[in-house]
C-alpha positions as CSV (number, residue, x, y, z in Angstrom):
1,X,143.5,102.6,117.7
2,X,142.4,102.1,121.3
3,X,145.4,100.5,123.3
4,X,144.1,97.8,126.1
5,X,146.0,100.7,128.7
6,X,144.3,103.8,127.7
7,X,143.4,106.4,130.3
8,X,138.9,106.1,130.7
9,X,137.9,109.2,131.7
10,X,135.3,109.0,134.8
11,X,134.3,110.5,138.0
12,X,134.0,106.8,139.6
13,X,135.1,106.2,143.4
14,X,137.8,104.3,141.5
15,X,139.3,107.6,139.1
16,X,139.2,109.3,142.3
17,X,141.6,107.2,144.7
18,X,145.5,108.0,144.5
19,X,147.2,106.5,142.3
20,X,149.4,105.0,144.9
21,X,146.6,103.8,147.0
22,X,145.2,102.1,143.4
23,X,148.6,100.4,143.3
24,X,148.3,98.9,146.4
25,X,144.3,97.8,145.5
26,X,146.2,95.7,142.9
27,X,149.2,94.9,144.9
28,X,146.9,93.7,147.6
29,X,144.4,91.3,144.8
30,X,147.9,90.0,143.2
31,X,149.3,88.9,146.6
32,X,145.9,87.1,147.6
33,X,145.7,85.9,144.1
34,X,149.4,84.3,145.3
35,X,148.4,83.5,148.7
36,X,145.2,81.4,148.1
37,X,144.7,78.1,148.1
38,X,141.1,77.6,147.5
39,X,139.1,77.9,143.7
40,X,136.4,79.7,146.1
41,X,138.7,82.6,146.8
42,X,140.4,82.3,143.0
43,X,137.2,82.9,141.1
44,X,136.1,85.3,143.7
45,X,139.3,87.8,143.4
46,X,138.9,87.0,139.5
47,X,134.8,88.3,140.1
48,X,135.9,91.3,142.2
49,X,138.3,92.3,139.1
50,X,135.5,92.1,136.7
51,X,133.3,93.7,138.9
52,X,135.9,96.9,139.1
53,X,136.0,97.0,135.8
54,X,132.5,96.9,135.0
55,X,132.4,99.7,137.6
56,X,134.7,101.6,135.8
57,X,133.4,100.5,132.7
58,X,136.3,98.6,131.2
59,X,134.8,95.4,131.2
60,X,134.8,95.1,126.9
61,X,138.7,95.9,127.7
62,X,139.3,93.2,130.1
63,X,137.4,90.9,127.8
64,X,139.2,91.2,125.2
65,X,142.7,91.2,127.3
66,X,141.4,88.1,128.7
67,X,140.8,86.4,125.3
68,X,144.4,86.7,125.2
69,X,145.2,85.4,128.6
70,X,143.3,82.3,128.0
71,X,145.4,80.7,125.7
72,X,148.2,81.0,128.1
73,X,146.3,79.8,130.8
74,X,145.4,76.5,128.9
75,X,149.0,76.1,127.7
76,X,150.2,76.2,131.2
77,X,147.4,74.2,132.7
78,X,148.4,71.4,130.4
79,X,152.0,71.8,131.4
80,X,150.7,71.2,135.1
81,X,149.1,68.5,134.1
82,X,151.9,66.6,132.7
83,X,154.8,67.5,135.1
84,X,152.5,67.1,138.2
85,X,151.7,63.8,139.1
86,X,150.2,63.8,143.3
87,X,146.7,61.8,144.0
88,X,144.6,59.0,142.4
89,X,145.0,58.7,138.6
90,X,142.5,59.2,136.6
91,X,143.8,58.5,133.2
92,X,147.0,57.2,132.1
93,X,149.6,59.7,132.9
94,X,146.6,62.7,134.3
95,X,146.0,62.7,138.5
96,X,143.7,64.4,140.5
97,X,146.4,66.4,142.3
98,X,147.9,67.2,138.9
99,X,144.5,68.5,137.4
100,X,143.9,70.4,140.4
101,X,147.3,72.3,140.8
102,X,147.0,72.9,137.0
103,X,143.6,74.8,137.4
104,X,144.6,76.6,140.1
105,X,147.7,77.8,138.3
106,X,145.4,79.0,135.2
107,X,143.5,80.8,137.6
108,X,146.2,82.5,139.0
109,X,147.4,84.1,135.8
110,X,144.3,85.2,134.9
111,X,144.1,87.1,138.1
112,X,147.5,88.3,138.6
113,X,147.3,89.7,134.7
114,X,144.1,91.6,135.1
115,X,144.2,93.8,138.1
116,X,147.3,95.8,137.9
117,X,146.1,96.4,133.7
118,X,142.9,97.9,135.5
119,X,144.3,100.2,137.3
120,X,146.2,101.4,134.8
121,X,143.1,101.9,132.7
122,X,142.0,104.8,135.6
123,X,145.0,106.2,136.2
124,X,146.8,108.7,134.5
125,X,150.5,108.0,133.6
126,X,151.4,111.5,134.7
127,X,149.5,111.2,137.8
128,X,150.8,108.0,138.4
129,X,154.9,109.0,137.6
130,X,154.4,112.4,139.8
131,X,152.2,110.3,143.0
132,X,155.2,107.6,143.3
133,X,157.5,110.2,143.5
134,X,155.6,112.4,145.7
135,X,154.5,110.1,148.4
136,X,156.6,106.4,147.4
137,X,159.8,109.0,147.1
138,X,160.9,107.2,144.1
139,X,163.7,109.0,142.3
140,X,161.9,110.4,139.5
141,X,164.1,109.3,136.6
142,X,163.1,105.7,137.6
143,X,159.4,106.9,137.6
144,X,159.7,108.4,133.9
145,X,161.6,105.5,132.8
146,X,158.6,102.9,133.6
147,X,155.7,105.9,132.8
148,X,157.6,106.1,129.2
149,X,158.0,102.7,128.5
150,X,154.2,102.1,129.0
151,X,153.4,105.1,127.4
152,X,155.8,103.2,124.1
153,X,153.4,100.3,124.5
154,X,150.5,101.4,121.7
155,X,153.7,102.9,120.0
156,X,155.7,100.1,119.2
157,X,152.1,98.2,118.4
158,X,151.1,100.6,115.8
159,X,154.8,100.6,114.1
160,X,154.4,96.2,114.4
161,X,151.0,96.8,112.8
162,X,152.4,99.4,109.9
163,X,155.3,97.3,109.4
164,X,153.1,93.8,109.0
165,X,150.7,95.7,107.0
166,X,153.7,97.3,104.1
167,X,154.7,93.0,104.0
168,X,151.2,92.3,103.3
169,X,150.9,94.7,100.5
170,X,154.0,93.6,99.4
171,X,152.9,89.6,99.0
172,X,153.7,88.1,102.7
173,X,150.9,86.3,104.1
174,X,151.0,86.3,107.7
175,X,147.8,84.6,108.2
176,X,148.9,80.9,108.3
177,X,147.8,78.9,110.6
178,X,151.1,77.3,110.6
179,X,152.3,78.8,113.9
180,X,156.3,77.8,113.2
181,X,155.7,79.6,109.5
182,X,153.9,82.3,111.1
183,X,156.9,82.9,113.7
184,X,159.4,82.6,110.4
185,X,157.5,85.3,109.2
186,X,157.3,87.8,112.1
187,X,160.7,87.2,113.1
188,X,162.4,89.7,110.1
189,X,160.2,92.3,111.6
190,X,162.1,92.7,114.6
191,X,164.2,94.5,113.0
192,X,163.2,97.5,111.2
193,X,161.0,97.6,114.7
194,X,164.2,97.5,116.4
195,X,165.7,100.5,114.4
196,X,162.4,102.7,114.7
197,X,162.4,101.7,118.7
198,X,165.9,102.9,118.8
199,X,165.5,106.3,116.9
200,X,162.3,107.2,119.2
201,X,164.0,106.3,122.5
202,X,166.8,108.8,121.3
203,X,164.7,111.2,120.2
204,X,162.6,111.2,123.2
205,X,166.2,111.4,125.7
206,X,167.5,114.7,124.1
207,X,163.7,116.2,124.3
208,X,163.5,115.6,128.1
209,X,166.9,116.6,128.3
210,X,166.3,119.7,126.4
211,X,163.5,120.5,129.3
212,X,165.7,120.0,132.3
213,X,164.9,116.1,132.8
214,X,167.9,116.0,135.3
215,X,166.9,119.2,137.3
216,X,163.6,117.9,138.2
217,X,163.0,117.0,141.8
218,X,160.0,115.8,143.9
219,X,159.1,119.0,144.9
220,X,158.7,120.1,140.8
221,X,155.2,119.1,140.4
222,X,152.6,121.7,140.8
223,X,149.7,118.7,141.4
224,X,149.7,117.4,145.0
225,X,148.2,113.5,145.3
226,X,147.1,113.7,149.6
227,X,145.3,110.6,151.0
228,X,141.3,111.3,152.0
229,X,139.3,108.6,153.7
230,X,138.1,106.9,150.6
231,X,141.8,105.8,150.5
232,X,142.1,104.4,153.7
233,X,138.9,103.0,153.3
234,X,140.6,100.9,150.0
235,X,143.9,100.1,152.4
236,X,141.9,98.5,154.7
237,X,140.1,96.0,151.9
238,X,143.8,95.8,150.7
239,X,144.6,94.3,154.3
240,X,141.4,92.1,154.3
241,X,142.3,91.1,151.2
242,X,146.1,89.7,151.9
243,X,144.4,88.5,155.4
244,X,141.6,86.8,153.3
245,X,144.7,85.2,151.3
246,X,146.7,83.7,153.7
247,X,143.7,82.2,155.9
248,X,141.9,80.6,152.9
């Protein structure tokens, strides 16, 4: 089962930036995503994503992450809608300010969702957990505990899908299209997903522990993560970027 995070192997100019400098590349899309104020600069940061990720091949992935972002986007754009209520009117309650802020707001989840979830798809957790502590001198412990919980991700999804899938076999149908039924339904699950979550958290605690967890230090890694000048070259389109934000 392919998880919507998985490591793409690839030789791109993307794979071979460091992994801090493709944290900032996201940081730097998120912010503008934040800062603008213009659809013209929304659908463009949302086109550079896409772009990236056809680059690095991981356009079918954003597709279908984005399938599940849209549904979102529409629930919150009809929020806006109703609570926002600034221009002409255009149909009983529904204003041109309040149709405006709403689409602006569904374009801004779709591109704050998407760029940080590419860069995780061409970047390796280990090279990611050893690069923050290396260079972002982040305690390590607080590196393995994010690195882990990602790495749980595809975990917890395939013990949801074995769970829903012993229910089914056993009479429960969770494909109504009743969505309170269907939530009925799924809620019981949290449990024995709850008690599996718990057992592999402990399990994994005494394993690191068992290697020296709390001796590591950021000198422990044997793989160093310098900058080149393809890195600086992405720090200055991170700047651009947050400049192209806040002036558009």
């Amino acid at each position: 089962m392919v998880n919507v995070i998985d490591y793409i192997p690839g030789r791109t100019l993307l794979h071979r930036l460091n992994p801090v400098t493709k944290l900032a590349l996201a940081a730097s899309i998120i912010i503008a995503t934040f800062l603008a104020n213009t659809f013209a600069l929304l659908i463009a940061l949302l086109a550079l994503t896409f772009c990236l990720g056809i680059y690095v091949h991981a356009a079918g992935r954003l597709a279908s992450l984005l399938k599940l972002l849209v549904p979102l986007a529409i629930i919150m754009f009809v929020l806006q809608t109703v609570f926002v209520h600034e221009g002409p009117v255009l149909w009983g309650f529904i204003t041109v300010g309040g149709m405006t802020a709403a689409a602006k707001m569904a374009l801004r989840l779709l591109g704050i969702a998407l760029p940080l979830v590419l860069m995780l798809m061409v970047t390796k957790i280990t090279d990611l957990a050893n690069a923050c502590v290396e260079v972002l001198h982040v305690p390590y412990k607080y590196a393995f505990t994010f690195t882990t919980a990602l790495r749980f991700v595809p975990v917890f999804s395939q013990e949801m899908n074995a769970i829903t899938e012993a229910q089914t076999a056993r009479g429960v149908e969770y494909d109504t299209s009743n969505p309170i039924k269907k939530l009925q339904l799924m809620l019981p699950l949290c449990i024995p997903l709850l008690i599996s979550s718990v057992g592999k958290t402990d399990a994994t605690a005494l394993a690191a522990e068992q290697r020296g967890f709390y001796l590591r230090t950021r000198a422990s890694s044997y793989k160093r993560y310098p900058f080149h000048a393809i890195d600086v070259a992405a720090f200055v389109l991170c700047v651009v970027l947050i400049v192209g934000g806040i002036l558009l």
